[in-house]
N, CA, C and O of each residue as an XYZ file, in Angstrom:
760
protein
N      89.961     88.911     66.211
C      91.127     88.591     65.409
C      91.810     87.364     66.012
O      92.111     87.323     67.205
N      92.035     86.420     65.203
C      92.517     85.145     65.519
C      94.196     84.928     65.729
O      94.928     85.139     64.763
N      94.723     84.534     66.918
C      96.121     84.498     67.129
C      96.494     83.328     65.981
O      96.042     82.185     65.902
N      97.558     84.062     65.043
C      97.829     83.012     63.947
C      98.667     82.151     64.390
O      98.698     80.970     64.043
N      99.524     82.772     65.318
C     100.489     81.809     66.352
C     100.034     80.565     66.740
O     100.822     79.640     66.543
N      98.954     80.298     67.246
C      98.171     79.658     68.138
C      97.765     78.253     66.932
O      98.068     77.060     66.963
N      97.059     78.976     66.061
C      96.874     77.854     64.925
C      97.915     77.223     64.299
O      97.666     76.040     64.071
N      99.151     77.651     63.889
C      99.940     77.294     63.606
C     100.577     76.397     64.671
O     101.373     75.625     64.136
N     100.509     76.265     65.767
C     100.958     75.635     67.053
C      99.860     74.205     66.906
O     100.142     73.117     67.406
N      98.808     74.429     66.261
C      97.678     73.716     66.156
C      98.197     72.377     65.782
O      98.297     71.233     66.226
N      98.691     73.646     63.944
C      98.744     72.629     63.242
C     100.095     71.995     63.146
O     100.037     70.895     62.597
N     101.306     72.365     63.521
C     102.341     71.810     63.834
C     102.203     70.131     64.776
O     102.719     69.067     64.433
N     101.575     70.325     65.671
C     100.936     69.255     66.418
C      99.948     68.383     66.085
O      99.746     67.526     66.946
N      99.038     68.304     64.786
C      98.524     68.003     63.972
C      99.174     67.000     62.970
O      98.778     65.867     62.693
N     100.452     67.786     62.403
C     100.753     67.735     60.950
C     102.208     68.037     61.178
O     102.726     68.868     60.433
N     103.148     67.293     62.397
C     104.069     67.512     62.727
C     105.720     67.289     61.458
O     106.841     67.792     61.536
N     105.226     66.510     60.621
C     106.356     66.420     59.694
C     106.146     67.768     58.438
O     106.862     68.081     57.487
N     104.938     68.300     58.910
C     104.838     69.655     57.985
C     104.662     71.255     58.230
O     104.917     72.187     57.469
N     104.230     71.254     59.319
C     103.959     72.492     60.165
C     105.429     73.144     61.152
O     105.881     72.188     61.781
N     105.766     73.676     61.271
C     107.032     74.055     62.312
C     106.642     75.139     62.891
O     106.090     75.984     62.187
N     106.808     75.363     64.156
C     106.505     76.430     64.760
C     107.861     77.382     64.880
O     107.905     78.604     65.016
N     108.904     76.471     64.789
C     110.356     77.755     64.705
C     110.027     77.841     63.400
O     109.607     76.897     62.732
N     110.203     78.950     63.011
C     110.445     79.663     61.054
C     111.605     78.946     60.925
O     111.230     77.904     60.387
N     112.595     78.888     61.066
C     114.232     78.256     60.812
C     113.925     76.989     60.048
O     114.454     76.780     58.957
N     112.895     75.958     60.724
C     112.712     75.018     59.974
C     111.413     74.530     59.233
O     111.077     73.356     59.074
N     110.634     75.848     58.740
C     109.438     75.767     57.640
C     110.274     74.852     56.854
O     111.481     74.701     57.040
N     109.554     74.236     55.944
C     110.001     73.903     54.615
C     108.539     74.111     53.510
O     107.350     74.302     53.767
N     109.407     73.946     52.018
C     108.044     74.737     51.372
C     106.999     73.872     51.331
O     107.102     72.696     50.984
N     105.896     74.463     51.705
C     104.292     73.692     51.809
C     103.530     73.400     50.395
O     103.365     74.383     49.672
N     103.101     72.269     49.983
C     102.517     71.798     48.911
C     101.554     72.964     48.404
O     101.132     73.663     49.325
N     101.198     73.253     47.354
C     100.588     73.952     46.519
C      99.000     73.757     46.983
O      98.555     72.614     47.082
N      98.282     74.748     47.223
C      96.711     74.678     47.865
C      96.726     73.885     48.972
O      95.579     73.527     49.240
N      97.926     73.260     50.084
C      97.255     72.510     51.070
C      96.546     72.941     51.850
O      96.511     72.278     52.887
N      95.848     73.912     51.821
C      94.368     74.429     52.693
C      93.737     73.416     52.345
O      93.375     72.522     53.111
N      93.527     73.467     51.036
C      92.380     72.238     50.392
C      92.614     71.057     51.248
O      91.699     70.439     51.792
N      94.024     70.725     51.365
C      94.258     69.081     51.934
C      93.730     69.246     53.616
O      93.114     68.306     54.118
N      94.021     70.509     54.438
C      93.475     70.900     55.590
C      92.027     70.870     55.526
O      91.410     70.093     56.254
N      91.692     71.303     55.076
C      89.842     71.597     55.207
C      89.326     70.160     54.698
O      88.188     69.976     55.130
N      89.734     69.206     54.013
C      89.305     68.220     53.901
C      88.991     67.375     54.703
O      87.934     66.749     54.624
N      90.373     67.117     56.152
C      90.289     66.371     57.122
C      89.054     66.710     57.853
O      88.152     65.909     58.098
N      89.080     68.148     58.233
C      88.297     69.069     59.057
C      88.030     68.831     60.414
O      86.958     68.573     60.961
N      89.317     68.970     60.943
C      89.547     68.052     62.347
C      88.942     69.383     63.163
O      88.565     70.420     62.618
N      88.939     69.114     64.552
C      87.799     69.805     65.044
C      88.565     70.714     66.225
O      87.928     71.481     66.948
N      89.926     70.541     66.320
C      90.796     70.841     66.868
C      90.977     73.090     66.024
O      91.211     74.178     66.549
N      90.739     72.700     64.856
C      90.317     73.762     63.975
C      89.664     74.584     63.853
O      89.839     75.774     63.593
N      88.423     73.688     64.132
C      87.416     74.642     63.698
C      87.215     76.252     64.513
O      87.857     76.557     65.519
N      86.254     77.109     63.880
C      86.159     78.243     63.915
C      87.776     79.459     63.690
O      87.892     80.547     64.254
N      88.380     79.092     63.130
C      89.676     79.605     62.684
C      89.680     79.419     61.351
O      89.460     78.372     60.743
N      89.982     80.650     60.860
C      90.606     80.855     59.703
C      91.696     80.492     59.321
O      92.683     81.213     59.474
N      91.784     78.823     58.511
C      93.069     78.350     58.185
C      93.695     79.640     57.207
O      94.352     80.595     57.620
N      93.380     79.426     56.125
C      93.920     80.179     54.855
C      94.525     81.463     55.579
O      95.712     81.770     55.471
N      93.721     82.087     56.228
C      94.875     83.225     56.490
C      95.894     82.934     57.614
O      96.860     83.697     57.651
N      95.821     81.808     58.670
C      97.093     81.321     59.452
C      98.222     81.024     58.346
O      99.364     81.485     58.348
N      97.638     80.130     57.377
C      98.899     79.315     56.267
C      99.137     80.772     55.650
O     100.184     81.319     55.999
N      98.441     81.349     54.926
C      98.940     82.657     54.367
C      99.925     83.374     55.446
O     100.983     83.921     55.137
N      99.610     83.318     56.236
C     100.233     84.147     57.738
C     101.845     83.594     57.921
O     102.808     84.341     58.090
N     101.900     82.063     57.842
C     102.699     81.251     58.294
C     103.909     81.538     56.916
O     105.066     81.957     56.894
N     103.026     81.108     55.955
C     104.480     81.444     54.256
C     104.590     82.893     54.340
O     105.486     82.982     53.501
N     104.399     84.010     54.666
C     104.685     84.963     54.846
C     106.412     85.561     55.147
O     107.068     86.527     54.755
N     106.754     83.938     56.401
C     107.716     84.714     57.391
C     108.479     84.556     56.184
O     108.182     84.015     55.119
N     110.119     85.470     56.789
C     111.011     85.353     55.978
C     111.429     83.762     56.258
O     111.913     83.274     55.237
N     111.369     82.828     57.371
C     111.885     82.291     57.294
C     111.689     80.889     56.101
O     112.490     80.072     55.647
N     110.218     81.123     55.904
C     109.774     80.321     55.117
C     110.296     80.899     53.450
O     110.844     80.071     52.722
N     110.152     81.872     53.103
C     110.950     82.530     51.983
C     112.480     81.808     51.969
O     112.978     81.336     50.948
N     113.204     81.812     53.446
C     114.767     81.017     53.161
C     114.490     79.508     52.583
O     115.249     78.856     51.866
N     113.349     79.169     53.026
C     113.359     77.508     52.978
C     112.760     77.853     50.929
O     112.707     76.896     50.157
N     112.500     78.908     50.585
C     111.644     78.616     49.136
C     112.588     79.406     48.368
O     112.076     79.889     47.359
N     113.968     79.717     48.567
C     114.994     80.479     47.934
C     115.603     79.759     47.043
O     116.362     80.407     46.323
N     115.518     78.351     46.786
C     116.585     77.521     46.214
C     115.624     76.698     45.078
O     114.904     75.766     45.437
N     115.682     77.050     43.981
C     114.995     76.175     42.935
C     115.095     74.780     43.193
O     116.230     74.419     43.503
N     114.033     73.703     43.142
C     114.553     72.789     43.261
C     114.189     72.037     44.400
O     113.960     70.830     44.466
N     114.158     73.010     45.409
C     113.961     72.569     46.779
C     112.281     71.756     46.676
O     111.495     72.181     45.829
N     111.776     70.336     47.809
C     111.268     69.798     47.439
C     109.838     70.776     48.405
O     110.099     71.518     49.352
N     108.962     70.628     48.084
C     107.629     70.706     48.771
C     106.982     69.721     49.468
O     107.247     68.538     49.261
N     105.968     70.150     50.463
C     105.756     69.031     51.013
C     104.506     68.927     51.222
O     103.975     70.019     51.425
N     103.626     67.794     51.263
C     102.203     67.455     51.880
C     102.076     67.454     53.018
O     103.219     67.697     53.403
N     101.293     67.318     54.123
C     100.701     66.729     55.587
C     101.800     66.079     56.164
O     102.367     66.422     57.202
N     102.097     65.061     55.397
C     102.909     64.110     55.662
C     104.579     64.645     55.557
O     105.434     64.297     56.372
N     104.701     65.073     55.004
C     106.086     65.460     54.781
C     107.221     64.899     53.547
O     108.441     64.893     53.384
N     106.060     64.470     52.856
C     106.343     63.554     51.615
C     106.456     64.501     50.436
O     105.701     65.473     50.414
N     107.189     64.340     49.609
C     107.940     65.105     48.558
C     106.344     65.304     47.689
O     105.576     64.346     47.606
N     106.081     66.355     47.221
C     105.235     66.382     46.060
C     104.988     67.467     45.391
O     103.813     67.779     45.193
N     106.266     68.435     44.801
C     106.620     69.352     44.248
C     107.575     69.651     44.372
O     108.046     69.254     45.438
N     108.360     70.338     43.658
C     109.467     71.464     43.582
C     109.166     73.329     43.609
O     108.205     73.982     43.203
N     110.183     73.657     44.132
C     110.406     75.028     43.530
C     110.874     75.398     42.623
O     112.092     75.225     42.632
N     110.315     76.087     41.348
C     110.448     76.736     40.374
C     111.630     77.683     40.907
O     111.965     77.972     42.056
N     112.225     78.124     39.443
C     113.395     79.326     39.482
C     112.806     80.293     39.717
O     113.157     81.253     40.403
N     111.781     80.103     39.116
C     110.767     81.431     39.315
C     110.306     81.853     40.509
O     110.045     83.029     40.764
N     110.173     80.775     41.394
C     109.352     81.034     42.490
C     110.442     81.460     43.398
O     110.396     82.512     44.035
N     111.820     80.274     43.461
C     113.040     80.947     44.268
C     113.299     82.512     43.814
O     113.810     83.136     44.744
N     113.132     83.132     42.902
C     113.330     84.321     42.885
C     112.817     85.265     43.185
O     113.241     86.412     43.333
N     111.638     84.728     43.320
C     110.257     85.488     44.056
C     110.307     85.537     45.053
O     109.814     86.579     45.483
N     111.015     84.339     46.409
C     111.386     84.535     47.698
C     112.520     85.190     47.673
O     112.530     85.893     48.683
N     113.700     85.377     46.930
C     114.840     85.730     47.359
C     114.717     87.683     47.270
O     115.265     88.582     47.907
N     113.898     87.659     46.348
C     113.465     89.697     46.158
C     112.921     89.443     47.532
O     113.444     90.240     48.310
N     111.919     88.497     48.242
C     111.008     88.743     49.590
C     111.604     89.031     50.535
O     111.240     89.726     51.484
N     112.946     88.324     50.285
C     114.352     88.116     51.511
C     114.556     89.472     51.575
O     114.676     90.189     52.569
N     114.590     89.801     50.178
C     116.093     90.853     50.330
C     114.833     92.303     50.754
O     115.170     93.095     51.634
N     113.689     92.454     50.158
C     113.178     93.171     51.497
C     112.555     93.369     52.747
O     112.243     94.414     53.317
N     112.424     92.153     53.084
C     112.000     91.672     54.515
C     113.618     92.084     55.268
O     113.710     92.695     56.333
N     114.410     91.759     54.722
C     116.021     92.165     55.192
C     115.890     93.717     55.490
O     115.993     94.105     56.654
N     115.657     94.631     54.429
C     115.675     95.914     54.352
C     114.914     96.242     55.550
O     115.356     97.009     56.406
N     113.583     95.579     55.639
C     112.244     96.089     57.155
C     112.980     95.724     58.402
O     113.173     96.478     59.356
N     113.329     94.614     58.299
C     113.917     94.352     59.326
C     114.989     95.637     60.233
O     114.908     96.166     61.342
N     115.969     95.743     59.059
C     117.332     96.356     59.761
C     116.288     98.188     59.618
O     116.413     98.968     60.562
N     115.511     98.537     58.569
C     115.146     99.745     59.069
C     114.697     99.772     61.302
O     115.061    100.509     62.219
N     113.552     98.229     61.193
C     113.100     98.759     62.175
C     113.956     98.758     63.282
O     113.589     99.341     64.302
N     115.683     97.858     63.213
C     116.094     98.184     64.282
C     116.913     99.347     64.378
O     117.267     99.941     65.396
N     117.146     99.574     63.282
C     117.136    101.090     63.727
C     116.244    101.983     64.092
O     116.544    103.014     64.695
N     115.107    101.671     63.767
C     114.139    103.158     64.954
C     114.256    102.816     66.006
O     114.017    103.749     66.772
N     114.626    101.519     66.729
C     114.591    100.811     68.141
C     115.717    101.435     68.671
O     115.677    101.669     69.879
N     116.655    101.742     68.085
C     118.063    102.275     68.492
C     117.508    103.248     69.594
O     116.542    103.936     69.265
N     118.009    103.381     70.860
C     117.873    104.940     71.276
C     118.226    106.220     70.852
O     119.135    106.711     70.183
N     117.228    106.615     71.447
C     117.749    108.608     70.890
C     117.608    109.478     71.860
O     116.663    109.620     72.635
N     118.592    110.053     71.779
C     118.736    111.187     72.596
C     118.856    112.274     71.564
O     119.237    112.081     70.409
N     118.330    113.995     72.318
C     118.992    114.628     71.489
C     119.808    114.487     71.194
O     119.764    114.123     70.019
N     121.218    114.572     71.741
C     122.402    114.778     71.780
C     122.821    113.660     70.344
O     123.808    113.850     69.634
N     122.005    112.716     70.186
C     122.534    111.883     69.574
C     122.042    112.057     67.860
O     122.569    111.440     66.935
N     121.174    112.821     67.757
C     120.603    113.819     66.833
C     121.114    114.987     66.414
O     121.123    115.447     65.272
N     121.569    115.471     67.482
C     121.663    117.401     66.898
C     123.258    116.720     66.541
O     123.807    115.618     66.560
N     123.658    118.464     66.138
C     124.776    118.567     65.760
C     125.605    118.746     67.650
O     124.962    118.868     68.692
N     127.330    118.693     67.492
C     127.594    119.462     68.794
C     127.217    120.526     69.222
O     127.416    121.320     68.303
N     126.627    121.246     70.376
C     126.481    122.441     70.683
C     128.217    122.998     70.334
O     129.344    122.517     70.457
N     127.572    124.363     69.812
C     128.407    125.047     70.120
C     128.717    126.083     71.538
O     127.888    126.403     72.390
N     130.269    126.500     71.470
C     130.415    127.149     72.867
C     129.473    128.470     72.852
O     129.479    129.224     71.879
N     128.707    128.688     73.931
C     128.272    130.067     74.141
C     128.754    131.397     75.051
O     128.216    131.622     76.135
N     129.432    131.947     74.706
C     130.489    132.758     75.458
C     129.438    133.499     76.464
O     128.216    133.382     76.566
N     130.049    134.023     76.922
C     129.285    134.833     78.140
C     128.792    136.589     77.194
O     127.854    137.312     77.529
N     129.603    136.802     76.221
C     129.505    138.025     75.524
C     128.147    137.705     74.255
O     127.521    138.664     73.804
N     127.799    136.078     73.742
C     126.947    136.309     72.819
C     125.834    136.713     73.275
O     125.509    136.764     74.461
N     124.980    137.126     72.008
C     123.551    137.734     72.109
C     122.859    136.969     72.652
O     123.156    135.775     72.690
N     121.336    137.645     73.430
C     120.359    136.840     74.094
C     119.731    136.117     72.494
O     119.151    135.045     72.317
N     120.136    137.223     71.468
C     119.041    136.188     69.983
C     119.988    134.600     70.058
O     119.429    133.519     69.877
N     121.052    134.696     70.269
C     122.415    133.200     69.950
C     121.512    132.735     70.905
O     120.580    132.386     70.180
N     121.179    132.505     72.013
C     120.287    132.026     73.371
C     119.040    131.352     72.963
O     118.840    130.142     72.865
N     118.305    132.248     72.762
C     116.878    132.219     71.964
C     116.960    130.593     70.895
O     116.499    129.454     70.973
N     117.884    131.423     69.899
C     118.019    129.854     68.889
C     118.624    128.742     69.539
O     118.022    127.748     69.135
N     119.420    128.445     70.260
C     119.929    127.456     70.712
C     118.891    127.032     71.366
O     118.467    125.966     70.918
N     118.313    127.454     72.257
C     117.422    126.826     73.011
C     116.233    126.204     71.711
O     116.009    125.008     71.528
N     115.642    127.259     70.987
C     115.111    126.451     69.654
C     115.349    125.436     69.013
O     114.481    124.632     68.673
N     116.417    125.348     68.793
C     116.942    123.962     68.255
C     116.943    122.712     69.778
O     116.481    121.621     70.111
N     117.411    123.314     70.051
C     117.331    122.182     71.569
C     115.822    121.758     71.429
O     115.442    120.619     71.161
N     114.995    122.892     71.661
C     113.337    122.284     71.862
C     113.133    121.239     70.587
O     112.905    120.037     70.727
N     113.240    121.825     69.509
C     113.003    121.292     68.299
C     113.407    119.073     68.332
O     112.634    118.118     68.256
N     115.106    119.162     68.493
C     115.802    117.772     68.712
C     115.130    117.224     69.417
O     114.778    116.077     69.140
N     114.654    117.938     70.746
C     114.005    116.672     71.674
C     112.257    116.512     71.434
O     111.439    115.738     71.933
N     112.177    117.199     70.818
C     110.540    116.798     70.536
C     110.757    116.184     69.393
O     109.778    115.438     69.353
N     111.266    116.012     68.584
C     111.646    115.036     67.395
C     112.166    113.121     67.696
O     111.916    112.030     67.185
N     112.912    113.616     68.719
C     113.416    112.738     69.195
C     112.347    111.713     70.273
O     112.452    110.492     70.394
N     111.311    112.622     70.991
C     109.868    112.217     71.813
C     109.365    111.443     70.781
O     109.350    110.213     70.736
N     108.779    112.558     69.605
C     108.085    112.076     68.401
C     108.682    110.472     68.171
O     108.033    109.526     68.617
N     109.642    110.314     67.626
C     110.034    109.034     67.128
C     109.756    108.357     68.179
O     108.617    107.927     67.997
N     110.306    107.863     69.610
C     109.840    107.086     70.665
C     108.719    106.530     70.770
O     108.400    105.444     71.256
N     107.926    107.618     70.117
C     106.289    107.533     69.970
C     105.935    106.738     68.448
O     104.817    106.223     68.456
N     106.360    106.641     67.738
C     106.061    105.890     66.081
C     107.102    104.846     66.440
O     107.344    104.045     65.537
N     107.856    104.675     67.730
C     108.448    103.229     67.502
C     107.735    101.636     67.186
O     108.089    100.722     66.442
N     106.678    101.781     68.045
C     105.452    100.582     68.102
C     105.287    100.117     66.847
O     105.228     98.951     66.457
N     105.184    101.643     65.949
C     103.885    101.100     64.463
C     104.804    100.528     63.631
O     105.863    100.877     63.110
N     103.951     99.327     63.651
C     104.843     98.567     62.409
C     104.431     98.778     60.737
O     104.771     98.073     59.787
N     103.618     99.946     60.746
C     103.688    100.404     59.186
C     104.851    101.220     58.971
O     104.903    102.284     59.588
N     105.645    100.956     58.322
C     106.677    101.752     57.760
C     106.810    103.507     57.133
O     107.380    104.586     57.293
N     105.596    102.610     56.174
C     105.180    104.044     55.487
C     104.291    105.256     56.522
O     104.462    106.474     56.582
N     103.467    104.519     57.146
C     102.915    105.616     58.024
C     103.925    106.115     59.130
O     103.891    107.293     59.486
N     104.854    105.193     59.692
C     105.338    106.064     60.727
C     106.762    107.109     59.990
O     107.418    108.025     60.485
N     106.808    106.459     58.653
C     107.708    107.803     57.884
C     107.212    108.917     57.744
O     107.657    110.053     57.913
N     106.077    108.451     57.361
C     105.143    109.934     57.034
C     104.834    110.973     58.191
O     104.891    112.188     58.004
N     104.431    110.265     59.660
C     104.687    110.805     60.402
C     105.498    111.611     60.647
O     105.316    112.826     60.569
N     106.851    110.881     61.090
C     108.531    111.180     61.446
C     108.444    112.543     60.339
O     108.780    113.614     60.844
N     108.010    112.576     58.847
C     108.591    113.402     58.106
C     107.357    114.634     58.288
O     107.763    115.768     58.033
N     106.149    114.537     58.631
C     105.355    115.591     59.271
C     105.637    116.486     59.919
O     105.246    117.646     59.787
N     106.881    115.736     61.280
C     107.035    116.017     62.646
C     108.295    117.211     62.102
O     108.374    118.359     62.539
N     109.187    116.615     61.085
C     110.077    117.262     60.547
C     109.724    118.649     60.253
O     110.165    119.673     60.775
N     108.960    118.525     59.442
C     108.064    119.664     58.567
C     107.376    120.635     59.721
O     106.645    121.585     59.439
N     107.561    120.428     60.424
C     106.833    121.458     61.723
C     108.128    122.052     62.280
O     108.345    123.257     62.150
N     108.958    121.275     62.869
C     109.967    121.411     63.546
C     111.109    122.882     62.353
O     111.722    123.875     62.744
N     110.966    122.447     61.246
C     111.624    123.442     59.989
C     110.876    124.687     60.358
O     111.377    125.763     60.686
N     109.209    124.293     60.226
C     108.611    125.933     59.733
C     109.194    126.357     61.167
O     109.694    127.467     60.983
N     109.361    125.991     62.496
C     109.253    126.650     63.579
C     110.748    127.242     63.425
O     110.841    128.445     63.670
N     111.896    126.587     63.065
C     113.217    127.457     63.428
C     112.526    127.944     62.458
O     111.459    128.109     63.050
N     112.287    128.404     61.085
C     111.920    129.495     60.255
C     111.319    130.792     60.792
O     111.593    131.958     60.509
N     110.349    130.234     61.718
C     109.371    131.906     62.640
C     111.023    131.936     63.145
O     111.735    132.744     62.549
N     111.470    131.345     63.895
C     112.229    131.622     64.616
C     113.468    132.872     64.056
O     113.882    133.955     64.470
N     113.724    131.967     62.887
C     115.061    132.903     62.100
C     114.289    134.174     61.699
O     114.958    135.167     61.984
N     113.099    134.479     61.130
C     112.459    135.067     60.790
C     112.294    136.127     61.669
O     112.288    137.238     61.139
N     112.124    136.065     63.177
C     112.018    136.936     64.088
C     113.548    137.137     64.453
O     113.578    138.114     65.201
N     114.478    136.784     64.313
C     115.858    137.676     64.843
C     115.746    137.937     63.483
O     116.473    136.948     63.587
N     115.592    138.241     62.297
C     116.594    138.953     61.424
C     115.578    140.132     61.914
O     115.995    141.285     62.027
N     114.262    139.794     62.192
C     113.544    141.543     62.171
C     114.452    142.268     63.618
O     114.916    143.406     63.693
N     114.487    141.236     64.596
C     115.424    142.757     65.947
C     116.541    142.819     65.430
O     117.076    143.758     66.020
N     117.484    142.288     64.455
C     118.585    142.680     63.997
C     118.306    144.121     62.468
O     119.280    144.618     61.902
């Protein structure tokens, strides 16, 4: 698997009035310039997969900010005007924005720390007079928060969304049936 970073660093140094290696200052890239890349076929290149670096590269959001504004100009190699952005197309980055925005702030929130404590509800007080069953569940729920809370630590890495929800909501689904045995066995000694 090819560091897209690396090519893009390539071609920034290459094709310096068109390539940017900060996202902040992409601007939008001419229509098929793979074609205009593979033409030169500089050798600095070869064995890399342009099309999916440039695919890689218009991806970021930041390049979506630079393609948000109808109008805005496109550019060749050179950095020479030779297109616009359509309304159409700014609207097509600005939906990209607004959920690349959404991925974003989800994932810093799974980054957030967790503690149980920062999960469960407050413990409640346990008097010296409640039942060993009040004991039993508390400690259940305790086990439950912090293995939930492990769990997530553990799906922080994956940057699929959907899979590490599905996970997280697996982990859930276990953690339920178990206070269930649980409730299930004090109502029978009661």
């Amino acid at each position: 698997m090819q560091d897209h970073n690396e090519v893009i660093q390539i071609l920034s140094e290459l094709y310096p009035k068109c390539f940017f290696s900060i996202p902040q200052q992409r601007r939008p890239l001419k229509k098929n310039i793979i074609v205009d890349i593979q033409r030169f076929n500089d050798q600095a290149l070869s064995g890399f997969d342009i099309g999916s670096a440039v695919d890689w590269y218009m991806s970021h959001i930041g390049y979506d900010y630079a393609c948000a504004a109808a109008g805005t100009q496109r550019i060749d190699l050179d950095g020479k005007a030779v297109g616009k952005i359509t309304s159409s197309e700014a609207r097509e980055a600005q939906d990209r924005i607004t959920v690349k925005k959404a991925e974003i702030a989800e994932r810093r929130a799974w980054k957030a720390p967790v503690t149980p404590s920062a999960v469960s509800p407050p413990a409640t007080h346990v008097t010296p007079s409640a039942s060993r069953t009040d004991d039993v569940l508390v400690k259940t729920v305790d086990e439950a928060v912090t293995a939930l809370a492990k769990g997530r630590e553990m799906l922080l890495p994956l940057d699929n969304i959907t899979l590490r929800n599905a996970l997280l909501k697996s982990a859930i689904n276990v953690a339920e049936e178990r206070m269930q045995e649980v409730l299930q066995e004090i109502e029978k000694k009661e």
